[in-house]
Structure formats: C-alpha cells, structure tokens
N, C-alpha and C positions, 0 to 999 in steps of 0.2 A: 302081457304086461304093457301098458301104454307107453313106458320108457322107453324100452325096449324096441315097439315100434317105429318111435319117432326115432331112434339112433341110426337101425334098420333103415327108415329111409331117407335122412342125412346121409349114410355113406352109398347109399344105391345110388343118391343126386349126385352125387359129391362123384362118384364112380361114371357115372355117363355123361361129365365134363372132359373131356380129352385136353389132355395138357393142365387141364386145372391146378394150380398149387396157389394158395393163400400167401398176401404176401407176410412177412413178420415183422413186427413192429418191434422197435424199442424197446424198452420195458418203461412199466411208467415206476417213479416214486415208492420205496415202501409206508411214510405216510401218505393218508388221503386228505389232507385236510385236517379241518381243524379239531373232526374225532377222534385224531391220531388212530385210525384203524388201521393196521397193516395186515398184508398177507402170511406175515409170517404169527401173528397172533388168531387171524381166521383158522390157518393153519393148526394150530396147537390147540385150538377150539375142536376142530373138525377131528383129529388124533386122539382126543379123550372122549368127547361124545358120541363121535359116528357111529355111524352102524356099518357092520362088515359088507360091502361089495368088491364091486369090478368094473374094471375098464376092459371091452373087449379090444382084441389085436388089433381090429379093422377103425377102432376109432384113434387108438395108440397112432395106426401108422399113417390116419390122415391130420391128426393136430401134428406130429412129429413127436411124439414122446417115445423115445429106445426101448427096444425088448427084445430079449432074445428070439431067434426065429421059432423054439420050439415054446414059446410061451402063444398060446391061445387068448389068455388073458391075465390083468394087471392086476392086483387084490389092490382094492382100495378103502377107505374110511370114507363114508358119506352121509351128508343130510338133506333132506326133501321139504318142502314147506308148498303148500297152496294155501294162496291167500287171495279170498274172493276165486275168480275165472286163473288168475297166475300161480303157475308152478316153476319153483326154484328146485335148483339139485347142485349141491357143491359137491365135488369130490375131490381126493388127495391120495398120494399115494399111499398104502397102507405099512411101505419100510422106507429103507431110506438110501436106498438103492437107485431112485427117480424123483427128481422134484418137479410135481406137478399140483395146479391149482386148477380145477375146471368148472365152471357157474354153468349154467343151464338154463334158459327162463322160455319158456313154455306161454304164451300170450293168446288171447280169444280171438284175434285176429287174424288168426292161421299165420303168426308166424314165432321162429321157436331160432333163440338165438345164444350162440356159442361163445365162451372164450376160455383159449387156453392161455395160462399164465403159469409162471414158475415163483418160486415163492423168492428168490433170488433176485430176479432180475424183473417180476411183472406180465404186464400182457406183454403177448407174444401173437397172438392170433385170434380173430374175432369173424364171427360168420353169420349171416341170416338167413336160415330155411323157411321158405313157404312152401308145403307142401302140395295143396291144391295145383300150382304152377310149375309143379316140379322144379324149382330155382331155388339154388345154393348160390349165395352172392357172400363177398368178401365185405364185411363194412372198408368204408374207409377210414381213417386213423383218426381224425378229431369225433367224428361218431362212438366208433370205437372205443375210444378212450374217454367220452363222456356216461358212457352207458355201463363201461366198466368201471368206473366210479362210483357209478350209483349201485350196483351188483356189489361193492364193497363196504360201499353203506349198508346195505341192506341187512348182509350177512354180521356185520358188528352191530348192528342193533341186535339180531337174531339170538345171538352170543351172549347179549345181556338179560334178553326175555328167558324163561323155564321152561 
C-alpha cells in the first residue's frame, strides 16, 4: 500500500535524526476564517463518514499522541482524496479516549507533509518529508500554520462535496 510506505519511510527519516524532536506549536483558532470551518466540525465529519483505520504505534510515538505500551496501533476514522497528482488523508481517533486530528498531503514534487493537530487546542506539530533526500524537516510556525489552514479549508469544502 502506498500509504503505508510513505509513513514507513517518514518514521525510518524521522528514526535516523538523532535527537530529532519536532518543536510544538500553539495551537491555532478553532475558527479558520471566514468559512467558519473548525476542527471540531472536520472532526464530527470524519466520525460519521470515515472509514475504519489506524494509526500505527511508531507514528503515535513520533507526532506525540499517548498509548498504551501494549497497543501496536490506534483505530482510527479516516478519509483519503487524490485530486489531480495530490493525495489527502485525514485521520481521527476512532474513541474518545485520544484527541487527535492528522491531514496528510502527499505532492508530485516528492514531498509529503504532516500535521498533527488536536481537535482542542489545534496544530500542534507540522513536518515535511522528501523522500528522495532522505529529509524530514520541521516547518516553521508561519509556514506551518499557513498551510495548515489551507489543509482546513480544503477538508470543509470536502465535507460539503458527496
């Protein structure tokens, strides 16, 4: 599965940074502007229509989202979209036991970018893998948080479409 690869080799980058830790940001706003899109409506979106998955352990323990040491992986609700060369992948917890928001955007430019957000508080952690270069980089925070906005739009438009 192509997902699956690319997570696979986000945490093996992520894994051969010594010392590496993301720093966390803030959280932003639950409105985004003048859509009034929040994460907590994406949320309630992604809880009734997703489809059943998961978050494995190794990517739990590199965004920072808790789990018991005997959990291998997180059941989650999720949705996927390619549009044109870009692939989206929201995911959310699947109880309510973890509040977690995760976007996923997947670009023809060999690069494939992360953020974890909580549906509480916002982004929290944002990342860019290029995989040809082996490089996991941290955005910085106005990057970050301009891109996670649009990852917010994107998915409230999504919400609206069938």
């Amino acid at each position: 599965m192509r997902r699956s690869a690319l997570t696979l080799a986000f945490l093996g980058l992520l894994a051969a940074l010594p010392g590496y830790a993301a720093p966390v940001m803030p959280g932003l706003p639950q409105i985004m502007g003048a859509e009034s899109v929040s994460l907590r409506s994406i949320a309630g979106w992604l809880r009734q229509s997703g489809r059943d998955g998961f978050v494995g352990a190794d990517v739990a323990d590199v965004m920072g989202i808790p789990r018991q040491v005997t959990e291998d992986v997180l059941e989650a609700r999720q949705r996927g979209f390619r549009n044109e060369d870009v692939l989206r992948i929201a995911q959310i917890s699947a109880d309510d036991k973890r509040d977690f928001l995760l976007f996923m955007v997947q670009r023809p430019d060999d690069q494939v970018y992360f953020y974890f957000s909580t549906v509480r508080e916002g982004l929290k952690k944002a990342f860019v893998s290029i995989p040809s270069r082996n490089l996991v980089m941290p955005l910085d925070r106005l990057e970050a948080e301009a891109r996670f906005r649009q990852e917010v739009r994107y998915w409230g438009e999504r919400m609206e479409s069938p």
